[in-house]
C-alpha positions as CSV (number, residue, x, y, z in Angstrom):
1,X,14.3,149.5,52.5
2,X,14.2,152.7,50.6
3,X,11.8,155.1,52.0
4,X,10.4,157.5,49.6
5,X,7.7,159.1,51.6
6,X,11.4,160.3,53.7
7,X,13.0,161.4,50.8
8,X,9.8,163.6,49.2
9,X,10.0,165.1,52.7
10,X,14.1,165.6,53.1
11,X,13.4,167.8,49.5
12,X,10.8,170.0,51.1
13,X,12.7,171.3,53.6
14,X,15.9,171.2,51.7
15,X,13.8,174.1,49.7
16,X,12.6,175.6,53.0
17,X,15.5,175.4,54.7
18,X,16.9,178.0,51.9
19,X,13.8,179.9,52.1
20,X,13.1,179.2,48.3
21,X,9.9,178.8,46.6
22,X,9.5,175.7,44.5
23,X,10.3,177.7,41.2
24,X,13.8,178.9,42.6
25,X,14.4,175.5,43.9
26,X,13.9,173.7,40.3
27,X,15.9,176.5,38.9
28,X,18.6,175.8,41.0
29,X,18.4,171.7,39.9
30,X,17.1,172.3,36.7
31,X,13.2,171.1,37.3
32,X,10.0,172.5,36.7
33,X,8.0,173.9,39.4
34,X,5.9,171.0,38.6
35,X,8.3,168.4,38.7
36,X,9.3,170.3,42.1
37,X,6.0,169.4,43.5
38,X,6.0,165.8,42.5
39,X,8.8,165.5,43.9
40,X,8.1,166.8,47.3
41,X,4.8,164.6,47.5
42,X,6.1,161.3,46.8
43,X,4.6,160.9,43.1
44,X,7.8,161.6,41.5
45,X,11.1,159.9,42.2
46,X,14.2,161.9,41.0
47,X,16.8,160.9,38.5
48,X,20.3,160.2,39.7
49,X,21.2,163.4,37.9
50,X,18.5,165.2,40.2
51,X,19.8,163.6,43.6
52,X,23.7,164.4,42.4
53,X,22.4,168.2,41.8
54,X,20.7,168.5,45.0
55,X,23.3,167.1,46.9
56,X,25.9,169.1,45.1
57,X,24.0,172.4,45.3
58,X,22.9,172.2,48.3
59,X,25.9,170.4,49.8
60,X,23.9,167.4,51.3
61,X,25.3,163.7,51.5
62,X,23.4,161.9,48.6
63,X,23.5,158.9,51.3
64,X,21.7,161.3,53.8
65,X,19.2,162.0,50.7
66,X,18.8,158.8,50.4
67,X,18.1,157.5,54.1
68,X,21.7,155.7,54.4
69,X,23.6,157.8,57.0
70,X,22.7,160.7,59.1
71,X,23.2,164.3,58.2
């Protein structure tokens, strides 16, 4: 089952991980600091687009972002 209380998490510390702010982070995927936010508490889920440009940018496993393999 898709956890996305895991995935709101995994977000936060990509961003803190690369000691960004959340205004850096969504200019780096093309969000607002707002949808940023949403995103890291869970009351946002993001677009494919969004998981393809974090995983890209950031050069994560979109499984790992999305809880089906291990980093």
């Amino acid at each position: 089952m898709f956890n996305k209380i895991r995935l709101a998490t995994l977000i936060k510390e990509i961003r803190i991980a690369n000691e960004l702010n959340q205004t850096q982070f969504g200019e780096k995927i093309g969000l607002t600091k707002t949808a940023v936010s949403s995103l890291e508490t869970g009351h946002r889920q993001p677009s494919l687009e969004t998981l393809y440009t974090i995983s890209k940018e950031f050069q994560i496993s979109a499984d790992y972002l999305l809880g089906l393999k291990d980093k």
